[in-house]
C-alpha distance (Angstrom), angle and dihedral (degrees) to the residues before:
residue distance angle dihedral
X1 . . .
X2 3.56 . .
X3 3.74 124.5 .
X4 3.48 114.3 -123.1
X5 3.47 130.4 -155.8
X6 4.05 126.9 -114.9
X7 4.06 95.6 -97.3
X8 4.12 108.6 -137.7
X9 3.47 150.4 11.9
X10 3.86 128.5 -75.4
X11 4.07 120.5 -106.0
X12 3.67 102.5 -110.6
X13 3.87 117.5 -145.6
X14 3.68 111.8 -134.2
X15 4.11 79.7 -135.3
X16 4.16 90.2 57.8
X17 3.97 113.6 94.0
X18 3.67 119.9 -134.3
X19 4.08 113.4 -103.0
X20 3.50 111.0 -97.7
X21 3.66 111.3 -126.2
X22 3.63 132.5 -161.1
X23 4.65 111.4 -161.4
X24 3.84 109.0 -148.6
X25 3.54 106.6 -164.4
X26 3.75 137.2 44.5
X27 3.36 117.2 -165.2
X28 4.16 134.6 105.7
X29 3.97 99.8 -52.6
X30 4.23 95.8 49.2
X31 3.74 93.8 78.1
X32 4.05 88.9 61.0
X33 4.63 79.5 47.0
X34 3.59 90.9 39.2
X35 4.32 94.6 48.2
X36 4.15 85.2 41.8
X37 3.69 92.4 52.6
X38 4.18 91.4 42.6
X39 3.49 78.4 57.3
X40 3.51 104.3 48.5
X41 3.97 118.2 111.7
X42 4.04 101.9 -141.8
X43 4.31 102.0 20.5
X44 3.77 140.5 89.1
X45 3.47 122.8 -163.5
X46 4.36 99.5 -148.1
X47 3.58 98.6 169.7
X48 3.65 143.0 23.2
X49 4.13 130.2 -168.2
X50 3.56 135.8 -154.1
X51 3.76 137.9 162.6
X52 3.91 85.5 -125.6
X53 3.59 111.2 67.9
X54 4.01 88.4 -157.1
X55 3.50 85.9 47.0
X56 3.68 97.1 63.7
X57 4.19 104.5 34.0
X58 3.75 80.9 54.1
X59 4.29 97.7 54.0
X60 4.12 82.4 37.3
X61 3.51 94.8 50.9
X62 3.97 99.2 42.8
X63 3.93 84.3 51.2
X64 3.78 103.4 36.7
X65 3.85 97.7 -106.5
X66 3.77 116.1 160.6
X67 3.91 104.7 -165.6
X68 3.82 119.4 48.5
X69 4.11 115.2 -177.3
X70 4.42 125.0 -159.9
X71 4.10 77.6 -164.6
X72 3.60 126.1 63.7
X73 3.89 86.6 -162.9
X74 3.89 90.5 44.1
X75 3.70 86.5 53.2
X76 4.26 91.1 51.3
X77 3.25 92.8 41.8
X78 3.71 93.8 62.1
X79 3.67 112.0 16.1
X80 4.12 114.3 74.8
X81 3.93 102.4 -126.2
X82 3.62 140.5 -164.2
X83 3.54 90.4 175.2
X84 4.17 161.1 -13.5
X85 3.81 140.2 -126.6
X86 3.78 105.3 -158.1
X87 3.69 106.0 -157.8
X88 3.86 99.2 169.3
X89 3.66 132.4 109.9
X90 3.58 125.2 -57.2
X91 4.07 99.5 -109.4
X92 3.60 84.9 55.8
X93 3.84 113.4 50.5
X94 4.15 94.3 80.8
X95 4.11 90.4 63.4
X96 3.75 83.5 48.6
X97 4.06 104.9 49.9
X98 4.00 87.6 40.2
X99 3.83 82.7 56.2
X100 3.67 95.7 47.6
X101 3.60 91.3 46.1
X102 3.71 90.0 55.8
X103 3.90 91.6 59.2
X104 3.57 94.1 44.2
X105 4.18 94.6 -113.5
X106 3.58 119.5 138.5
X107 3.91 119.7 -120.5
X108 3.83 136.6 -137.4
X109 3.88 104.1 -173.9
X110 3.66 135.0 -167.9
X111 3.94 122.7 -104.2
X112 2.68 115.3 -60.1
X113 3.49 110.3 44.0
X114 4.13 88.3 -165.4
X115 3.70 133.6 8.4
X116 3.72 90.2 -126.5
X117 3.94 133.2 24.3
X118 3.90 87.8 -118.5
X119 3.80 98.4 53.7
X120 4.46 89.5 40.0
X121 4.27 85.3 50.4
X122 3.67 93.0 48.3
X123 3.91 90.4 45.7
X124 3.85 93.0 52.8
X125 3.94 95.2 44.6
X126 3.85 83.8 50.1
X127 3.74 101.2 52.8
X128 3.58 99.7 33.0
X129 3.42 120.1 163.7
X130 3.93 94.3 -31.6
X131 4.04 84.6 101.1
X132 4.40 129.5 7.8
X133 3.62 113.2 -117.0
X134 3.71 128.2 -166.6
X135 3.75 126.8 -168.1
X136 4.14 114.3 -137.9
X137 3.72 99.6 -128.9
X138 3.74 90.0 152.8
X139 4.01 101.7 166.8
X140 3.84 88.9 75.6
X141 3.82 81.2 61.0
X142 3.55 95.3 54.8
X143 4.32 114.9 122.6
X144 3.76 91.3 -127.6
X145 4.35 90.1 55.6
X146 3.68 89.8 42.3
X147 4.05 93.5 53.3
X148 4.11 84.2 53.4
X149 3.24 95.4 46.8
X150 4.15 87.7 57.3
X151 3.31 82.6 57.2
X152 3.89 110.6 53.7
X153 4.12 82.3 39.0
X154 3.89 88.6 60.7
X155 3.47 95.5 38.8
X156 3.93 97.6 -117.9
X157 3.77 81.9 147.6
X158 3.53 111.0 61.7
X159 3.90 106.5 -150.3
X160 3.58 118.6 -20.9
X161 3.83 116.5 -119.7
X162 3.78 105.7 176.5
X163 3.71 141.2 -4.6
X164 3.66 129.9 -157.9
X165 3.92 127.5 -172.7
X166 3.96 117.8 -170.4
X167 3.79 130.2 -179.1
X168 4.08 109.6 171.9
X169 3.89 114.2 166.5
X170 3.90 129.4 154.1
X171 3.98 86.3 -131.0
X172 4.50 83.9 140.1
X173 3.65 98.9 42.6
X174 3.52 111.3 99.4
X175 3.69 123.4 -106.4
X176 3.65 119.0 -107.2
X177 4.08 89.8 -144.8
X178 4.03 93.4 58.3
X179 3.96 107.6 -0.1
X180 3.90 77.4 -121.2
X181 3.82 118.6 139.8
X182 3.73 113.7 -109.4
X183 3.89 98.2 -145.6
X184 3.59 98.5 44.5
X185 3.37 95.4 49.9
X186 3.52 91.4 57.9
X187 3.76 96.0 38.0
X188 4.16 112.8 21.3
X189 3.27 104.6 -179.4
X190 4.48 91.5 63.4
X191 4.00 87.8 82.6
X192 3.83 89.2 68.6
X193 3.68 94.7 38.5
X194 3.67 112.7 115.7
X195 4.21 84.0 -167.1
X196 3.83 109.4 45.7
X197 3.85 121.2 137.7
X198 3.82 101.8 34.2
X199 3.75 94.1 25.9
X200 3.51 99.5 53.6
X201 3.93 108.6 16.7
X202 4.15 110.1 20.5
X203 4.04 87.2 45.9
X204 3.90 75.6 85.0
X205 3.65 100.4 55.5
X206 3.70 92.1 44.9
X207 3.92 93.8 61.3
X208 3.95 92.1 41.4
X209 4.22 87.0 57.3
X210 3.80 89.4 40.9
X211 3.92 91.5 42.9
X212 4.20 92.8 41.5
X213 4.28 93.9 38.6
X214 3.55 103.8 8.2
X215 3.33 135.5 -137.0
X216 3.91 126.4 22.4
X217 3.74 148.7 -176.5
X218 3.60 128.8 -145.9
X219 3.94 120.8 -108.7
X220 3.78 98.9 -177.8
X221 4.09 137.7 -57.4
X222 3.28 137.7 -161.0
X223 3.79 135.6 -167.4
X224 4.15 142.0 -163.3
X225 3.99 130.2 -169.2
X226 4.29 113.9 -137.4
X227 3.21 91.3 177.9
X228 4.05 119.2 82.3
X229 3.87 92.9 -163.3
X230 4.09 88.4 62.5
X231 3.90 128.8 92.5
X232 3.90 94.8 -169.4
X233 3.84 131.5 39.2
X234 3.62 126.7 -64.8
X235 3.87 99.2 -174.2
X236 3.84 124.4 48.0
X237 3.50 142.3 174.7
X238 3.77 123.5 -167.4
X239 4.11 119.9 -175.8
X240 4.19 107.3 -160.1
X241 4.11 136.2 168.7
X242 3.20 129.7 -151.5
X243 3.70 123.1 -137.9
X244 3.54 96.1 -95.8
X245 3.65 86.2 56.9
X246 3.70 114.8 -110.6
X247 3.80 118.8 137.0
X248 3.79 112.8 -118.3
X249 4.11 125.5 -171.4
X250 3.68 132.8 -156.8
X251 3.30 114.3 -167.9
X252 3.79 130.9 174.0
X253 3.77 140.6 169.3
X254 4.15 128.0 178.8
X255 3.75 97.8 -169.6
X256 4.03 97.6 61.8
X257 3.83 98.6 133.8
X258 4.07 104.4 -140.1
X259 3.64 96.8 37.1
X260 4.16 128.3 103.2
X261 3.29 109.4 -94.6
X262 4.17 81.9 -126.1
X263 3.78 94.5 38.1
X264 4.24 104.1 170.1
X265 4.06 114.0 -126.6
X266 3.80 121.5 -85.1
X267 3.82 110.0 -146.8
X268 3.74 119.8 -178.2
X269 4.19 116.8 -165.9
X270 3.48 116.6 -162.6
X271 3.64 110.6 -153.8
X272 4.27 136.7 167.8
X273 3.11 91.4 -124.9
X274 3.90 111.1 33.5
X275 3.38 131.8 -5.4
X276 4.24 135.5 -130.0
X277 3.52 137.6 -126.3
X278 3.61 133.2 177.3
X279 4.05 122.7 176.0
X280 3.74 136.2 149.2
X281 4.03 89.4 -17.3
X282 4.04 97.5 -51.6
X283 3.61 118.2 113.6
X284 3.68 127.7 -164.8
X285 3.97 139.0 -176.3
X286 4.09 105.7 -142.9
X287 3.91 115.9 -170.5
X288 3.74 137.8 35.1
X289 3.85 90.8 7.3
X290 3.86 121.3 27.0
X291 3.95 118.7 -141.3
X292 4.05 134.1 158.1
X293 3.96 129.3 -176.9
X294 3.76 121.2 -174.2
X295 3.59 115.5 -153.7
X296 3.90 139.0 -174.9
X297 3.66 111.4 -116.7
X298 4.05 89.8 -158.2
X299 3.94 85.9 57.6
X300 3.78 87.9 38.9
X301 3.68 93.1 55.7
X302 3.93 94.9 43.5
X303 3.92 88.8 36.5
X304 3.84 88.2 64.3
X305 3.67 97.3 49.5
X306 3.33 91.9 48.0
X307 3.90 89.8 48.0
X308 3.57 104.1 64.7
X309 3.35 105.0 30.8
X310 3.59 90.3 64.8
X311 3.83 91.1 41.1
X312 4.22 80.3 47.9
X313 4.39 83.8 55.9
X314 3.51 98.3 38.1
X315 4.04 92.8 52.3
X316 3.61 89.1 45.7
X317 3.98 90.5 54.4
X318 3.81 104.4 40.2
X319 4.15 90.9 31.6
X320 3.80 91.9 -126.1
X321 4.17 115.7 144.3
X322 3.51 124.2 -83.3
X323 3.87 117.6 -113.5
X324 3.72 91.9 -141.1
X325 3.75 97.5 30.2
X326 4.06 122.9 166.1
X327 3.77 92.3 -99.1
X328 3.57 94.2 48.2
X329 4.09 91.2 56.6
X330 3.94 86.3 62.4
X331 3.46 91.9 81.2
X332 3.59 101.6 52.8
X333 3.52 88.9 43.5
X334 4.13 91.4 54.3
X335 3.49 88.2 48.2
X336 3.82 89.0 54.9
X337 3.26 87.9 50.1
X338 3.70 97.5 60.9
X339 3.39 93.4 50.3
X340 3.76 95.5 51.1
X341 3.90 85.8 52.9
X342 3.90 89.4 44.4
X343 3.48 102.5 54.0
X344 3.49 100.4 38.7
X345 4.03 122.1 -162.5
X346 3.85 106.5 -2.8
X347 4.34 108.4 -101.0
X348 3.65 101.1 -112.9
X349 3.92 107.2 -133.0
X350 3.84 123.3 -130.3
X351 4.60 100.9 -123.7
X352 3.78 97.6 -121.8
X353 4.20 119.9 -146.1
């Protein structure tokens, strides 16, 4: 069965204050949190924090932020929350939600919620329901994955036969303008990572299969690493099934010379009835009924952000579930798992000619 997604916003009471909202984290991906939560109908980010000083007055100035915090206890301690976006990196978000759950404010964290399935079980056993925590897994949000999932839940489809989700970029090729590498200049701390491409990127594709077809068991995976400057892997392959039975691959590579460096996911559904195809943002239904939808990826991207934050606000306020709750991440994260445990240590490849 696939999970579906509370449809619609909540009826705001002029009489209702907006949530008071406190960013942690300042670095590259808080201006898409920061634009999301400027557009957010009943939320007010009041206070951001960053390790850098500079770092934070500049996000809190570009967004009209008074307070800005260098201590996410300082910032607790003085500011009266409802709740957090924790935009940090991975190893750190655990520290963050037990702190947040000792002053009582809610928490939407950053993908993943753990590094490892063990560490993101023990957190949500440990916080329990003493404060609500959503994990943002905002690609299952995107407009594109919604108008699919419309489809499989009215059957367009017919049965589903096979499933394949690809993201190939060249993201740790080096640029020809600077000989720099694209992905760590955007995000450092990857070169030391001894989990990059499925930890940190294919996490996403695994929710949108598990939030499109639902749940899924690993088969087998394997994984490689191109690039010399890397620890961890930097091409994966990852063969699932659902529990109706049909085989579904995620595949993804960040050294595939010719690609964007942010190249979108192409998803092909093969269905009896109609068919699926996803490329460069345009969708189209092939088969017994003929459909296409062209979409901007730049509104795609923002679109998602802006998505489920205010589904993350609107569950706080009318005390519904969250789509993308804490619990829900654990499966993702066991399937990662798996596939870590699969593969073994990524095959380094020999650079040909």
């Amino acid at each position: 069965m696939r999970a579906n997604m509370k449809r619609g916003r909540v009826n705001m009471s002029s009489t209702v204050s907006p949530l008071r909202i406190g960013v942690i984290g300042c670095g590259m991906i808080s201006a898409d949190h920061l634009a999301a939560w400027s557009n957010c109908t009943n939320a007010k980010v009041v206070a951001v924090c960053d390790s850098s000083v500079e770092r934070g007055r500049a996000r809190a100035a570009q967004f009209g932020i008074e307070r800005v915090y260098e201590s996410p206890e300082c910032m607790f301690e003085q500011e009266t929350l409802d709740a957090v976006d924790i935009i940090t990196p991975r190893e750190t978000h655990a520290a963050l939600v037990r702190m947040a759950a000792r002053y009582g404010v809610h928490a939407l964290c950053e993908k993943p919620l753990c590094p490892t399935y063990d560490e993101a079980l023990a957190l949500v056993q440990e916080v329990g329901s003493s404060i609500r925590v959503m994990v943002n897994e905002n690609w299952r949000y995107r407009a594109y994955f919604k108008k699919i999932g419309e489809w499989i839940d009215a059957g367009t489809l017919g049965t589903i036969a096979q499933v394949r989700i690809a993201l190939w970029r060249s993201s740790m090729l080096p640029r020809k303008e600077d000989g720099k590498i694209h992905a760590f200049t955007r995000q450092p701390f990857l070169q030391n990572e001894q989990r990059v491409l499925i930890a940190e990127s294919l996490i996403h594709e695994i929710d949108v299969v598990r939030s499109l077809f639902g749940e899924m068991s690993l088969i087998a995976c394997c994984t490689a690493r191109a690039c010399p400057a890397l620890k961890g892997e930097d091409s994966a392959t990852l063969l699932l099934r659902s529990e109706s039975g049909f085989p579904v691959t995620i595949d993804g590579v960040m050294t595939a010379a010719g690609h964007d460096t942010r190249s979108p996911d192409r998803l092909e559904i093969a269905g009896t009835r109609c068919s699926v195809i996803l490329e460069n943002a345009v969708l189209r239904l092939i088969g017994q009924e003929q459909d296409m939808v062209t979409y901007d990826e730049a509104e795609i991207r923002q679109g998602c952000f802006d998505a489920s934050i205010q589904h993350f606000a609107d569950c706080l306020i009318d005390h519904s579930p969250f789509w993308t709750s804490a619990q829900d991440q654990l499966s993702s994260l066991q399937l990662m798992e798996q596939a870590y445990r699969s593969a073994g240590d990524p095959v380094a490849l020999t650079t040909e000619q």
